[in-house]
mmJSON file of the N, C-alpha and C atoms, coordinates in Angstrom:
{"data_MODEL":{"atom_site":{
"group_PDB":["ATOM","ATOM","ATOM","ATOM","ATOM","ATOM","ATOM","ATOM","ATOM","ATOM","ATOM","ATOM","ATOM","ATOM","ATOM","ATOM","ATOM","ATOM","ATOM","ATOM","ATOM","ATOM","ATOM","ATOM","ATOM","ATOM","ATOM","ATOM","ATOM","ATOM","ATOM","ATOM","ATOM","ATOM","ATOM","ATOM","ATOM","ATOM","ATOM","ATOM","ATOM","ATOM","ATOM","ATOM","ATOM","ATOM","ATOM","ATOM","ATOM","ATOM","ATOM","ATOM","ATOM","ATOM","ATOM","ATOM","ATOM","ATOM","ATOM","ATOM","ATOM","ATOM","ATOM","ATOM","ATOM","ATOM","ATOM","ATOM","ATOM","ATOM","ATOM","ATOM","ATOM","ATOM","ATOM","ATOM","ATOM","ATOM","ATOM","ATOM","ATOM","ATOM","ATOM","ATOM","ATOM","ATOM","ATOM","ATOM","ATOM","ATOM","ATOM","ATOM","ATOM","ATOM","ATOM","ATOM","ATOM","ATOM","ATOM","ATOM","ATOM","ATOM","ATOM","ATOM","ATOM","ATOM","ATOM","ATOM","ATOM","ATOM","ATOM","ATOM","ATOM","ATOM","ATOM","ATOM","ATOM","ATOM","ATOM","ATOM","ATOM","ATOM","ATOM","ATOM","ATOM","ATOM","ATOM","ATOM","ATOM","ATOM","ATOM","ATOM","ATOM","ATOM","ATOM","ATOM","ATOM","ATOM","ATOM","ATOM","ATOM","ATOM","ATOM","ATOM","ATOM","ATOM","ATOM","ATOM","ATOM","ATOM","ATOM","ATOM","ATOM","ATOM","ATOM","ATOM","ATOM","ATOM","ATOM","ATOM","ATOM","ATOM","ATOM","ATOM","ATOM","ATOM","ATOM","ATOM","ATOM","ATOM","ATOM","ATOM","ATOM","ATOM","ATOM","ATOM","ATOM","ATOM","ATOM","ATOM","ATOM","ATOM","ATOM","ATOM","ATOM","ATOM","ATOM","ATOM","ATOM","ATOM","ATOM","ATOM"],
"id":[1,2,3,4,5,6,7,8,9,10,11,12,13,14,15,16,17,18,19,20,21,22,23,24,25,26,27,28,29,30,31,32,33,34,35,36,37,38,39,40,41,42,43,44,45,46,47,48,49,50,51,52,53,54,55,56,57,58,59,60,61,62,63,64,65,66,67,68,69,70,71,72,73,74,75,76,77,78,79,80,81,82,83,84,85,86,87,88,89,90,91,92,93,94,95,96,97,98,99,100,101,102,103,104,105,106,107,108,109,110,111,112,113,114,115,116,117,118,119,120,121,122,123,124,125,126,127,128,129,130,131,132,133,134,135,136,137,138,139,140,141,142,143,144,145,146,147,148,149,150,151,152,153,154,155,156,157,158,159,160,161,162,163,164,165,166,167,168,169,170,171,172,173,174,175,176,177,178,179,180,181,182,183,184,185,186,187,188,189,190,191,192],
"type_symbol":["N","C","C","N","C","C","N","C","C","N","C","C","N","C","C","N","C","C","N","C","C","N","C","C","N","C","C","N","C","C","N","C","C","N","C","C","N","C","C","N","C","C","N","C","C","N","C","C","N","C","C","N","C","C","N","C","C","N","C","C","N","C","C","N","C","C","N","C","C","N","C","C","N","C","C","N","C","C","N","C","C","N","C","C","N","C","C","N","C","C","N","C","C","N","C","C","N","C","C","N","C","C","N","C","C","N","C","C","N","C","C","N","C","C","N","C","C","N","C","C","N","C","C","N","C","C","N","C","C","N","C","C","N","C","C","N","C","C","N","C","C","N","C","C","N","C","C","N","C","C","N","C","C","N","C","C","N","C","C","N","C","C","N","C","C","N","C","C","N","C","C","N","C","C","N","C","C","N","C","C","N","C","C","N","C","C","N","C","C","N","C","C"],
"label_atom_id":["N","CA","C","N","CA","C","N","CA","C","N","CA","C","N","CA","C","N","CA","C","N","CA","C","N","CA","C","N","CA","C","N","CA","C","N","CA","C","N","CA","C","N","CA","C","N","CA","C","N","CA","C","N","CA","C","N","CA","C","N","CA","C","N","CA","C","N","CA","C","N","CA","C","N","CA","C","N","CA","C","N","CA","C","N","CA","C","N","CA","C","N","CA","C","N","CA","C","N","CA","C","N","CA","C","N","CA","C","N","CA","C","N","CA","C","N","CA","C","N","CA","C","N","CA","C","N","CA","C","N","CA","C","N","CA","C","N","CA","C","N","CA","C","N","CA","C","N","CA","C","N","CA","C","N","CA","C","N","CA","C","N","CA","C","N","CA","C","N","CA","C","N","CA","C","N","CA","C","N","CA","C","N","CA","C","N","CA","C","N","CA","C","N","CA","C","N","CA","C","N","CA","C","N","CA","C","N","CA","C","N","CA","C","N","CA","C","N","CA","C","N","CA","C"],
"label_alt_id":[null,null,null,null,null,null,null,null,null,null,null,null,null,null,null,null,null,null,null,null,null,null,null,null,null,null,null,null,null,null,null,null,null,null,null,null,null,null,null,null,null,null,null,null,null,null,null,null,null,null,null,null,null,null,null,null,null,null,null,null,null,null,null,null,null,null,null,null,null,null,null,null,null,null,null,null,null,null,null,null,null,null,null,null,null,null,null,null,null,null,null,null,null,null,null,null,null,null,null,null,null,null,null,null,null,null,null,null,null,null,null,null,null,null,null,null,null,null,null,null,null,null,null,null,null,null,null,null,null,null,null,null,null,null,null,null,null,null,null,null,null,null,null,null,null,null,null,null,null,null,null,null,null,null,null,null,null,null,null,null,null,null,null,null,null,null,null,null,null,null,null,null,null,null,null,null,null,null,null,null,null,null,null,null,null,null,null,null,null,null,null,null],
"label_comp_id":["UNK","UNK","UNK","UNK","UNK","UNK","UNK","UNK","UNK","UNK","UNK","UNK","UNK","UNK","UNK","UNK","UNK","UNK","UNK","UNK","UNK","UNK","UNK","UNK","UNK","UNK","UNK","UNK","UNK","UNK","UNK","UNK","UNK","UNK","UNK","UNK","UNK","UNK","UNK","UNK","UNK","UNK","UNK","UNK","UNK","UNK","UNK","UNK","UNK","UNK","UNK","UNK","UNK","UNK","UNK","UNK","UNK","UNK","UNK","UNK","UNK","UNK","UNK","UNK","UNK","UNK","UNK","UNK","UNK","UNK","UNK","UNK","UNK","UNK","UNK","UNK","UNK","UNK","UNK","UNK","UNK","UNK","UNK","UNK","UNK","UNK","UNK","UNK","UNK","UNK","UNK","UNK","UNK","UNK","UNK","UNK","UNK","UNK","UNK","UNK","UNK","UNK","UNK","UNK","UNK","UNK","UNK","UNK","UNK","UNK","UNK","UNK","UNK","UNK","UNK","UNK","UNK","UNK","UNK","UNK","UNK","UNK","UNK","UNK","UNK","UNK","UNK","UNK","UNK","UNK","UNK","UNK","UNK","UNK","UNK","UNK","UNK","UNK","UNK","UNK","UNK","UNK","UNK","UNK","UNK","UNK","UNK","UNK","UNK","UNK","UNK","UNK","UNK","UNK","UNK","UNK","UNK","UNK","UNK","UNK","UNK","UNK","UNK","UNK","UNK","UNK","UNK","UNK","UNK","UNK","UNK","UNK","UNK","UNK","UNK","UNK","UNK","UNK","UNK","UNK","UNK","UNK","UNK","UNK","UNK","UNK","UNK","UNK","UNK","UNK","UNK","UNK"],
"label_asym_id":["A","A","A","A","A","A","A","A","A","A","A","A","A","A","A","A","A","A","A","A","A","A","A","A","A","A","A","A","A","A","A","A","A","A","A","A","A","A","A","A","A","A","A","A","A","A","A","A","A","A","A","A","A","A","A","A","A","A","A","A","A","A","A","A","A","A","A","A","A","A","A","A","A","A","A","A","A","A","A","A","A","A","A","A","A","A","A","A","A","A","A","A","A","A","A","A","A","A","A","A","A","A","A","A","A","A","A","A","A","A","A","A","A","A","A","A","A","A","A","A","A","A","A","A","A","A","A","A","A","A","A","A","A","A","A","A","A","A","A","A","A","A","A","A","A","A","A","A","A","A","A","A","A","A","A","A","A","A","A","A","A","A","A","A","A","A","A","A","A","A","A","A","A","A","A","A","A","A","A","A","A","A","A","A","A","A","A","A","A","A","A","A"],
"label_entity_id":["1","1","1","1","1","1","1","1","1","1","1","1","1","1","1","1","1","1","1","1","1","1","1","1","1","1","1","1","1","1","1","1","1","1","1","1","1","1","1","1","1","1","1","1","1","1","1","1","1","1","1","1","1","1","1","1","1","1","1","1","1","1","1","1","1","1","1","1","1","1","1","1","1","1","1","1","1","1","1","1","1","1","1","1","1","1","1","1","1","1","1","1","1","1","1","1","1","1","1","1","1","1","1","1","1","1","1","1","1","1","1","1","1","1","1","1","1","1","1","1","1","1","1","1","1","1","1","1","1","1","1","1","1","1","1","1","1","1","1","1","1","1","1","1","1","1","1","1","1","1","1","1","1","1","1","1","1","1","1","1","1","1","1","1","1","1","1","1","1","1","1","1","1","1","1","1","1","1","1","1","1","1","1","1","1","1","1","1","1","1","1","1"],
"label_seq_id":[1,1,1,2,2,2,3,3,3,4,4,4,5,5,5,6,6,6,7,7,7,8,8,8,9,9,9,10,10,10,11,11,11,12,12,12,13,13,13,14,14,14,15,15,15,16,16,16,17,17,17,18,18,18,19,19,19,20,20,20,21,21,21,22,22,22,23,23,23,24,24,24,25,25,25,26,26,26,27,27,27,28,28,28,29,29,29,30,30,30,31,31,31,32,32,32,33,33,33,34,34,34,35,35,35,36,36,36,37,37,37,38,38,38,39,39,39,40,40,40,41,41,41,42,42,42,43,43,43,44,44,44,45,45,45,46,46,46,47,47,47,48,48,48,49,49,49,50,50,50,51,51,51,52,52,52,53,53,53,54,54,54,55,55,55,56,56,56,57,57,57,58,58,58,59,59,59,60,60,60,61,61,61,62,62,62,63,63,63,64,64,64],
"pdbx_PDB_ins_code":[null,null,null,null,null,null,null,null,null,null,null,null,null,null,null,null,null,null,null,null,null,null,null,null,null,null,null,null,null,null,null,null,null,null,null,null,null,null,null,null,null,null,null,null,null,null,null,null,null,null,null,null,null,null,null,null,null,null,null,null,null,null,null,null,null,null,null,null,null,null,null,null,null,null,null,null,null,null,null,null,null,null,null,null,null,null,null,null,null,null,null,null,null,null,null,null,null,null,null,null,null,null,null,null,null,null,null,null,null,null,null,null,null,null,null,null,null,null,null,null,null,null,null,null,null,null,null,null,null,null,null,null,null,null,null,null,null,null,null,null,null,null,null,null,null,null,null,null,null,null,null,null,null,null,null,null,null,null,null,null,null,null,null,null,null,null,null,null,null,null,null,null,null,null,null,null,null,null,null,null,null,null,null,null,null,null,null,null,null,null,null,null],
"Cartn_x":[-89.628,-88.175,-87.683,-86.814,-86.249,-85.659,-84.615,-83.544,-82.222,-82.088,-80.602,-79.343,-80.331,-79.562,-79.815,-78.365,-78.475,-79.327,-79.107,-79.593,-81.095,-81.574,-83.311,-83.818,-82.646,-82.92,-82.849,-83.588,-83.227,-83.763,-82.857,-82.698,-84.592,-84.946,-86.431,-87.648,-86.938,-88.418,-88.678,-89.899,-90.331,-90.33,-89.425,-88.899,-89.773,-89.527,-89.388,-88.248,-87.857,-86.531,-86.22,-85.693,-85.207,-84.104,-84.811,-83.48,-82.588,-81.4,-80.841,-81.095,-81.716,-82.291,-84.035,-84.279,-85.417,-85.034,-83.756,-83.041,-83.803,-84.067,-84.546,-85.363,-86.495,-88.014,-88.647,-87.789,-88.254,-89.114,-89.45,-90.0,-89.216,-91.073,-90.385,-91.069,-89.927,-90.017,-90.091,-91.376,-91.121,-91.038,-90.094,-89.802,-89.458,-88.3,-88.446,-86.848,-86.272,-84.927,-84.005,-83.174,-82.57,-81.295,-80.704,-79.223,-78.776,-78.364,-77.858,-76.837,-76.26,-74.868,-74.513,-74.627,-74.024,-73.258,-72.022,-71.525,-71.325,-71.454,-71.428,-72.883,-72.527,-73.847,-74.931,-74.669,-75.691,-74.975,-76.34,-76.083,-77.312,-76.471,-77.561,-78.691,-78.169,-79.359,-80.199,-79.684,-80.195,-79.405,-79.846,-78.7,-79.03,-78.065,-78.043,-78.671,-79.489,-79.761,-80.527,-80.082,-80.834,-81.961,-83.155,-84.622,-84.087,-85.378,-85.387,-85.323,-85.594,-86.12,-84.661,-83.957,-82.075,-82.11,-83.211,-83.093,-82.107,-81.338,-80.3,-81.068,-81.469,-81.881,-81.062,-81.978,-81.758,-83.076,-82.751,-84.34,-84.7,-85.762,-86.53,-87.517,-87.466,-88.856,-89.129,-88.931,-89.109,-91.072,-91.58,-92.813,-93.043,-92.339,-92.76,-91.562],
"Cartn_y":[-23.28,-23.217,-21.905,-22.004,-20.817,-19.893,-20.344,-19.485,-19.056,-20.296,-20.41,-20.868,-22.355,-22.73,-22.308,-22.939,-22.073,-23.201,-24.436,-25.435,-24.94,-24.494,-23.998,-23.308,-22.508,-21.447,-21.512,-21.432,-21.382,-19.962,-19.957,-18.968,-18.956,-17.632,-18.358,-18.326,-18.801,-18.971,-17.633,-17.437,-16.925,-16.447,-15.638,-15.297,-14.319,-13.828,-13.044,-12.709,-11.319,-10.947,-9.903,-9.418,-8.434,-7.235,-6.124,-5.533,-4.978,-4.394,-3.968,-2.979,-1.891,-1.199,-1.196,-2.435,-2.825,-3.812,-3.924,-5.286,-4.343,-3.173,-3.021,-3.185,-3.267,-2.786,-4.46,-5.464,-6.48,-6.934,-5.611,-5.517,-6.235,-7.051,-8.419,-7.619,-7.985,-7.9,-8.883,-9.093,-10.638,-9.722,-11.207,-11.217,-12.536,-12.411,-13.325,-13.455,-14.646,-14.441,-14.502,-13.689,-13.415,-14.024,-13.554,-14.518,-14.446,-16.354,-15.886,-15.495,-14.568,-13.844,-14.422,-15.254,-15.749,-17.065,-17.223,-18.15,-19.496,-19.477,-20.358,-21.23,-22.654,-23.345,-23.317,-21.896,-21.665,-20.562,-20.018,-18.677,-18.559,-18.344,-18.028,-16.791,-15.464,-14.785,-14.962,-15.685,-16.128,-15.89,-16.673,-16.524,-15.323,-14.37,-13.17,-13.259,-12.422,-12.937,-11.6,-11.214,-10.241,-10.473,-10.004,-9.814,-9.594,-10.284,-9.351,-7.9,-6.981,-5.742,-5.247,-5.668,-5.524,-4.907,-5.368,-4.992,-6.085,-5.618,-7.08,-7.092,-8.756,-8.841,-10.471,-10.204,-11.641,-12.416,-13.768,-14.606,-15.446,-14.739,-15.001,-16.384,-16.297,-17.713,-17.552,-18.888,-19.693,-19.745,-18.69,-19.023,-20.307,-19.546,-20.905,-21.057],
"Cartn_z":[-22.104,-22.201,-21.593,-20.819,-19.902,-20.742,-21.997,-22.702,-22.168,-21.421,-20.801,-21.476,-22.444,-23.529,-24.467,-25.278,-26.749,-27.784,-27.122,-28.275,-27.869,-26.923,-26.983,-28.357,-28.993,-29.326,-30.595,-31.847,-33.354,-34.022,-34.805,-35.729,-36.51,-36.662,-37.134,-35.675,-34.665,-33.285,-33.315,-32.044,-31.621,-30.475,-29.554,-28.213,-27.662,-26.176,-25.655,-24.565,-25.051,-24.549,-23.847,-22.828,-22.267,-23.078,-22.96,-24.035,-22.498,-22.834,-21.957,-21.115,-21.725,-21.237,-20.246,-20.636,-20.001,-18.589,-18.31,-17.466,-16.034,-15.902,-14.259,-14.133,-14.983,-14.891,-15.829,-16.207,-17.069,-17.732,-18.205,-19.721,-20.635,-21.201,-22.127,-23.403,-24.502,-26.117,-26.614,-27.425,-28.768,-29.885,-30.43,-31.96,-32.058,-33.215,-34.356,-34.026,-33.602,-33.559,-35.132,-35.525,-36.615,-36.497,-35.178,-34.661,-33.915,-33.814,-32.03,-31.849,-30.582,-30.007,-29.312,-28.413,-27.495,-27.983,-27.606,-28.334,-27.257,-26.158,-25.246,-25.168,-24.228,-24.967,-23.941,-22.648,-21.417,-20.922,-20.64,-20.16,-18.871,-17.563,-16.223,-16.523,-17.224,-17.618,-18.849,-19.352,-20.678,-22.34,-22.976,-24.557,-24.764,-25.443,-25.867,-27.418,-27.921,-29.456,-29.996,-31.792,-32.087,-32.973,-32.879,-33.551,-34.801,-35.794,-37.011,-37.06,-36.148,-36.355,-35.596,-35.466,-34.923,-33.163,-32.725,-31.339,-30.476,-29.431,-28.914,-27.497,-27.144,-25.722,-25.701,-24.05,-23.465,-23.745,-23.879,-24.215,-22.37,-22.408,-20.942,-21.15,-22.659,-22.945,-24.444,-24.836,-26.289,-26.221,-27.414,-27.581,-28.448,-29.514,-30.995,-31.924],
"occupancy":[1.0,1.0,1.0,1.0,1.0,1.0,1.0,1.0,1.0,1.0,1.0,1.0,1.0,1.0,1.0,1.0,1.0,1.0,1.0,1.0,1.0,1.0,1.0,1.0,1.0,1.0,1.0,1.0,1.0,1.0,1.0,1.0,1.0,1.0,1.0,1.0,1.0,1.0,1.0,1.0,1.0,1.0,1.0,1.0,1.0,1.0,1.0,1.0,1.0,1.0,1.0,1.0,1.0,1.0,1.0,1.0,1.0,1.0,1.0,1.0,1.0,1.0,1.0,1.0,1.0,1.0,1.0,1.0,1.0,1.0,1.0,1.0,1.0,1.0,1.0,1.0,1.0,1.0,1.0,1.0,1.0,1.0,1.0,1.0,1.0,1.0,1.0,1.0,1.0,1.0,1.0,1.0,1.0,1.0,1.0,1.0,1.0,1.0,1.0,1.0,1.0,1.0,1.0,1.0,1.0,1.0,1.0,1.0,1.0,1.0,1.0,1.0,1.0,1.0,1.0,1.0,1.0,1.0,1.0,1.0,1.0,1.0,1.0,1.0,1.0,1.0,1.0,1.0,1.0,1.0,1.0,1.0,1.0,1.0,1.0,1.0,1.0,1.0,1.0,1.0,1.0,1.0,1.0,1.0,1.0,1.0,1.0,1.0,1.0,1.0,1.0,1.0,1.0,1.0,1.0,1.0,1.0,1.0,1.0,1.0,1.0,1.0,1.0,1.0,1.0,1.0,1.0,1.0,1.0,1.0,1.0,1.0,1.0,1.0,1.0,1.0,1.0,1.0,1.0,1.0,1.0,1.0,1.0,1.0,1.0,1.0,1.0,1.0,1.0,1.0,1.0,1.0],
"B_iso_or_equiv":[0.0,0.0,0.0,0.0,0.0,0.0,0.0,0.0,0.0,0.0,0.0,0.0,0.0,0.0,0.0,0.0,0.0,0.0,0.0,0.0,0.0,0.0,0.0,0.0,0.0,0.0,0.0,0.0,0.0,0.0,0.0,0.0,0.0,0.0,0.0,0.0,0.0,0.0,0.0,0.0,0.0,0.0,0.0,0.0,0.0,0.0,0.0,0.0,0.0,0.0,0.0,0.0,0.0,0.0,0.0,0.0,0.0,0.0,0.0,0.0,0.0,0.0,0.0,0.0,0.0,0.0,0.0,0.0,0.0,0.0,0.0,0.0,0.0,0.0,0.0,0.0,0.0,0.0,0.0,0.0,0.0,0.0,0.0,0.0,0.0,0.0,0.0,0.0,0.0,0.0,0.0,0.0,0.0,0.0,0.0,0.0,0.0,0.0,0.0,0.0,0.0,0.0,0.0,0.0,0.0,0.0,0.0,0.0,0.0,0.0,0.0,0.0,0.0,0.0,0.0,0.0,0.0,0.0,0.0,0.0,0.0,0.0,0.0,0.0,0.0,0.0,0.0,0.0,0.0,0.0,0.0,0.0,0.0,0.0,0.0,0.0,0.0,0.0,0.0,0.0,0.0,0.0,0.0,0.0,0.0,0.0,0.0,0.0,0.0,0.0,0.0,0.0,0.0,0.0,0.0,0.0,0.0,0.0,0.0,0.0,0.0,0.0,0.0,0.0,0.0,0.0,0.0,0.0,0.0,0.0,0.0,0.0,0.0,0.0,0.0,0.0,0.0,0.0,0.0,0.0,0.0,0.0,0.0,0.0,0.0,0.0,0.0,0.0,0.0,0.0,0.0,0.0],
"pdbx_formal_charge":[null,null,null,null,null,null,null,null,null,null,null,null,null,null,null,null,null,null,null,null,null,null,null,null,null,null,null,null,null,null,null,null,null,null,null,null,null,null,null,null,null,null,null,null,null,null,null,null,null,null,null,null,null,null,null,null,null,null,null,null,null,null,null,null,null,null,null,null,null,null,null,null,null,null,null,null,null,null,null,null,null,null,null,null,null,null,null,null,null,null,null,null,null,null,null,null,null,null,null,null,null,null,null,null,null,null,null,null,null,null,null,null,null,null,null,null,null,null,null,null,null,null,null,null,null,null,null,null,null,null,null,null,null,null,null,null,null,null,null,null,null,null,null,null,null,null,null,null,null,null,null,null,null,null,null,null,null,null,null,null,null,null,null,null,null,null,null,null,null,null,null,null,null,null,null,null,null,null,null,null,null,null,null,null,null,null,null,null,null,null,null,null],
"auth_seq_id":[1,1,1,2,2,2,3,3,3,4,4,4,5,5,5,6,6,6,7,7,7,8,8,8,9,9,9,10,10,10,11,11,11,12,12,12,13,13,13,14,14,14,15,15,15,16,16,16,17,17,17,18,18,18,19,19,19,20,20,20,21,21,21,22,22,22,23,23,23,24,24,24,25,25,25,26,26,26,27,27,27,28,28,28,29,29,29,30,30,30,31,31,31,32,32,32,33,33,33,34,34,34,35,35,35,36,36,36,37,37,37,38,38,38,39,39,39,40,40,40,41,41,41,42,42,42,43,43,43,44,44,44,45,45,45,46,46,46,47,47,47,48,48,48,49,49,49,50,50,50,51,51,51,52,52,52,53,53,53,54,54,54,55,55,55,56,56,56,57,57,57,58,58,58,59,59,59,60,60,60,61,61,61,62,62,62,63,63,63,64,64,64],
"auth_comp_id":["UNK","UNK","UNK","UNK","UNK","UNK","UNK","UNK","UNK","UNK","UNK","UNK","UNK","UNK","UNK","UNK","UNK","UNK","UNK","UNK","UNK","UNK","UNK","UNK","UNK","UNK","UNK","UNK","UNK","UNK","UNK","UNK","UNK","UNK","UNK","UNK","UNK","UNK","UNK","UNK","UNK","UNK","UNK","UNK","UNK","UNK","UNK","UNK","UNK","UNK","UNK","UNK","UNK","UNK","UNK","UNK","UNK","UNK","UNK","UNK","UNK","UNK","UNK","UNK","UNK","UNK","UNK","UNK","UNK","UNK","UNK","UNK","UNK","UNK","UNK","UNK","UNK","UNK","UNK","UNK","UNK","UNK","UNK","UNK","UNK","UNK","UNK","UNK","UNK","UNK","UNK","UNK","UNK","UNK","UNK","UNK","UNK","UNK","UNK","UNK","UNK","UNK","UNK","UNK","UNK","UNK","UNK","UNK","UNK","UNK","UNK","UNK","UNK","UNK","UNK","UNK","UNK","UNK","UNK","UNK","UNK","UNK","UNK","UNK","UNK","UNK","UNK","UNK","UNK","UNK","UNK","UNK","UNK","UNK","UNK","UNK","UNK","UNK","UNK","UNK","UNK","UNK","UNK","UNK","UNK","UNK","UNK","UNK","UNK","UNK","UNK","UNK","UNK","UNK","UNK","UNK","UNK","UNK","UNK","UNK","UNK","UNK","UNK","UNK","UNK","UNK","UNK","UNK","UNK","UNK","UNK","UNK","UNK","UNK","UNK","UNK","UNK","UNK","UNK","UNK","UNK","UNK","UNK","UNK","UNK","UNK","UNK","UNK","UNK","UNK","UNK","UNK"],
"auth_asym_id":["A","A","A","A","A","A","A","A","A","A","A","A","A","A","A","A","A","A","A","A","A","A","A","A","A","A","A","A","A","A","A","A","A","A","A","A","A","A","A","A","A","A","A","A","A","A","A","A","A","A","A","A","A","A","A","A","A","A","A","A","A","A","A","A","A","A","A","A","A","A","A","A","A","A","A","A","A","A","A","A","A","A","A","A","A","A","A","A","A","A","A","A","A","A","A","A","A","A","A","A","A","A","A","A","A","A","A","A","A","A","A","A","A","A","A","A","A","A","A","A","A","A","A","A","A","A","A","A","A","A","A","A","A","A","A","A","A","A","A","A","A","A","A","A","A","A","A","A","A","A","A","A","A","A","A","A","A","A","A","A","A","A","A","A","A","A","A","A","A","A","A","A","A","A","A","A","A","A","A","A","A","A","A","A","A","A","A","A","A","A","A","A"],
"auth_atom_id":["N","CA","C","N","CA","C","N","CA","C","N","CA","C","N","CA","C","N","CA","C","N","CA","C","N","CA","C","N","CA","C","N","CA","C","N","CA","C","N","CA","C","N","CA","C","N","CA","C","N","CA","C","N","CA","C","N","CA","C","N","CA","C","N","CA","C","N","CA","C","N","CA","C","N","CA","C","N","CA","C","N","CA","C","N","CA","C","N","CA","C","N","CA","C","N","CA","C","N","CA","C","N","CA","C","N","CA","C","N","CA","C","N","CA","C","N","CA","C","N","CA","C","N","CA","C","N","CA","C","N","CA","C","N","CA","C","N","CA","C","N","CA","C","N","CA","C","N","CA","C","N","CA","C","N","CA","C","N","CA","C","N","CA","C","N","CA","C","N","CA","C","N","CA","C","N","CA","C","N","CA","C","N","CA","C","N","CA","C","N","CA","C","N","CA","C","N","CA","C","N","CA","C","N","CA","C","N","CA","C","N","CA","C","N","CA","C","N","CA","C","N","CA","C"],
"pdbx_PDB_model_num":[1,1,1,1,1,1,1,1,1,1,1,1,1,1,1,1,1,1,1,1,1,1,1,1,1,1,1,1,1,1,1,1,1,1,1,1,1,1,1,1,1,1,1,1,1,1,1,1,1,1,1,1,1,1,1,1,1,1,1,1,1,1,1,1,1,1,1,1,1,1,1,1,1,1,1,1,1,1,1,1,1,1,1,1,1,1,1,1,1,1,1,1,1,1,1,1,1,1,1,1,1,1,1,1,1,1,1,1,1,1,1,1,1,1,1,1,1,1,1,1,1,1,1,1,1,1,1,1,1,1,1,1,1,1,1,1,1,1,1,1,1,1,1,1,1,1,1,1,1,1,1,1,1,1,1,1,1,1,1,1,1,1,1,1,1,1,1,1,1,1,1,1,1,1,1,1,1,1,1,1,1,1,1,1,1,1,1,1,1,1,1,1]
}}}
């Protein structure tokens, strides 16, 4: 799953995400998605969403 859509995405999975500060160099972060931000139902860089651990990225790919 890319993480373009939002229906990809549940509260609970398992992502990996771009934080903002990682957007030049695309360094990927997993976690645990806590909730999603993006309120639209697709996004070209991907749904916006924050980790349990309150970091905010983009989701590059749905592990589990």
């Amino acid at each position: 799953m890319s993480g373009q859509n939002r229906e990809e995405i549940l509260v609970g999975a398992t992502v990996d995400i771009v934080l903002k500060a990682d957007q030049s160099s695309g360094k990927l972060t997993r976690g645990v998605v806590a909730k999603i931000l993006t309120k639209s139902s697709n996004h070209p860089h991907g749904i916006k969403v924050m980790l349990e651990d309150g970091q905010v990225g983009r989701v590059k790919g749905v592990v589990g």
